[in-house]
C-alpha positions, 0 to 999 in steps of 0.5 A: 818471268810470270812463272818465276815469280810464281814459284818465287811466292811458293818458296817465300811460303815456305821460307816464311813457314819454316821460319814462324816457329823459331823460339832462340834467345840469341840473335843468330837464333832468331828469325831474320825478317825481310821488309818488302813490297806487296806480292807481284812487285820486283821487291817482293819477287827478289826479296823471296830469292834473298831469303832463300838463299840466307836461309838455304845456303846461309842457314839462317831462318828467314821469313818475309814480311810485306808491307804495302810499302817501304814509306811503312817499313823504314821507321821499323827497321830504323828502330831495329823491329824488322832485321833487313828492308828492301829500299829504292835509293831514292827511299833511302836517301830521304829517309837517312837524310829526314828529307819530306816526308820524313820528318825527322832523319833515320841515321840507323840505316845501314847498307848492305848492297845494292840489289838490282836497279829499277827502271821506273815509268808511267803505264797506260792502257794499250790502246791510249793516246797517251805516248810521252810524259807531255800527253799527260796534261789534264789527264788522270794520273796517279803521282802518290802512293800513301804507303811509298811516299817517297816515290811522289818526288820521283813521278814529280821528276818524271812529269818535270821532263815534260813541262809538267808539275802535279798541278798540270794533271788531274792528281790521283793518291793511292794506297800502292801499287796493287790499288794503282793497278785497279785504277788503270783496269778500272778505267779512273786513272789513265796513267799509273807509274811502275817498275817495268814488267813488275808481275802485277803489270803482266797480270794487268796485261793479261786481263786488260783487252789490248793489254798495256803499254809504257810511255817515253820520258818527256824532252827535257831529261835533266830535270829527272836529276834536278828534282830527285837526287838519284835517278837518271833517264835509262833507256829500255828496249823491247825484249820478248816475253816483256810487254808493253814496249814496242820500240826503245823508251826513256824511263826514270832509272833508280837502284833497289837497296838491302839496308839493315840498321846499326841494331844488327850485330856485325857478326850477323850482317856479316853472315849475311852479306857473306851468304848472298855474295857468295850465292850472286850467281845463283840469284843471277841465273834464278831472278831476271831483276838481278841477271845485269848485276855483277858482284862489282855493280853490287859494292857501289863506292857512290852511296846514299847512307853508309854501310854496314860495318859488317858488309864492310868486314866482308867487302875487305876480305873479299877485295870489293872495298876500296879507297873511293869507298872508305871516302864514301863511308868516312863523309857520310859518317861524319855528316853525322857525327858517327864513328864507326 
């Protein structure tokens, strides 16, 4: 996976480059931004995937601009500044819902698909006593990250199955995910939490003596749910070529959205949504975050914040848009006062 995300980088480079100097007036001239997380996350490696294939198959420029966390992209593509974000569905349930720590509700956000889902769990270093969520008490353990503040509330989850609450740990706030992985190394933090087998836990893995392990869930599961709308225990057994798992672990699972705006033409999103479902397979042979995902699995009837109407045009042609999903839409948009 270390080299697919290495040559991931290089085409983000050169999608990014070839995309810098477009000077078109009109919407489907310009350059199509993806907001993303920093480089060495799953959300950065996918996101490149996706901007290759728009911009390769799809012929639309594509350029990825990474933020050092969706919380900093979100108000963005709320506003229709940046065309598409890549988003937990936890990231966007809070934000369209003005749940904390949004203050106010971003009612532009549209969907597009879903991407790959995301299992999530707290890594320490390999040779740490720290086995389940419960060991975690009186330890130094990361629980904010500034720039995705929204996942607070899902390691708040985590360390709930285990009887625990931030009060029960030593807290540690961090910028991202790349400040968080300094932590571990550096030894002022003993447990950080992440997607599993992300590249900046390979590289971790590979620079810490005895490199890093993940831990299990604690054993009380539903209060995962009960505290963070969304996510469900997963389990994730040990698979070659992925460290830090020796044997099956309950982990925090959540799903990674494409979200646009209501500032995106139809036609546009159209296009889009067009080109990446037409191009699914070549992201399931190419992007190991993405190879479980079928196209069905992609078009979820059970969603967070509505669809776009331009997915939604291509779903209908395609016989993916169904009455459980017109129900989803039609609720969502009426909690609003929208029509659509």
């Amino acid at each position: 996976m270390f080299k697919a995300w290495i040559r991931t980088v290089a085409v983000a480079a050169v999608v990014a480059l070839s995309g810098c100097d477009s000077s078109g007036n009109t919407e489907q001239d310009r350059v199509l931004t993806i907001g993303s997380n920093p480089a060495g996350s799953h959300v950065y490696a996918v996101a490149a995937g996706l901007a290759k294939v728009l911009q390769e198959n799809g012929g639309i420029r594509t350029t990825i601009r990474p933020f050092s966390g969706s919380s900093v992209y979100l108000p963005l593509m709320q506003r229709g500044e940046i065309g598409l974000g890549m988003n937990t569905s936890i990231d966007s349930y809070l934000s369209f819902s003005g749940l904390p720590p949004y203050q106010q509700p971003m009612r532009n956000l549209r969907m597009i698909a879903m991407i790959f889902p995301l299992p999530i769990m707290y890594m320490v270093r390999a040779d740490s006593d720290i086995e389940r969520v419960e060991d975690l008490r009186g330890r130094n353990v990361v629980i904010e990250f500034r720039a995705i503040a929204a996942m607070g509330q899902l390691h708040t989850g985590i360390l709930a199955t285990g009887g625990l609450t931030p009060d029960d740990v030593n807290p540690v706030v961090v910028a991202g995910l790349p400040e968080s992985m300094d932590m571990l190394s550096q030894g002022r933090a003993e447990a950080v939490p992440t997607g599993i087998n992300t590249a900046l836990a390979l590289q971790l893995n590979a620079s810490i003596p005895g490199g890093i392990r993940y831990i299990t869930m604690g054993a009380n599961e539903p209060r995962l749910g009960e505290i963070m709308p969304g996510a469900a225990p997963v389990t994730i057994a040990p698979s070659e070529g992925e460290p830090g798992i020796f044997e099956p672990i309950r982990v925090a699972g959540v799903t990674d959205l494409l979200n646009t705006s209501v500032a995106m033409s139809e036609d546009r999103v159209y296009a889009i949504t067009r080109t990446i479902m037409e191009s699914w397979e070549e992201l399931r042979r190419d992007y190991s975050q993405i190879a479980d995902t079928t196209i069905e699995q992609a078009v979820p009837s059970d969603i967070v914040h509505p669809y776009h109407a331009g997915a939604i045009r291509y779903y209908r042609e395609a016989g993916h848009w169904t009455p459980a999903h017109q129900e989803s839409q039609d609720r969502l948009l009426e909690a609003i006062g929208a029509s659509e």
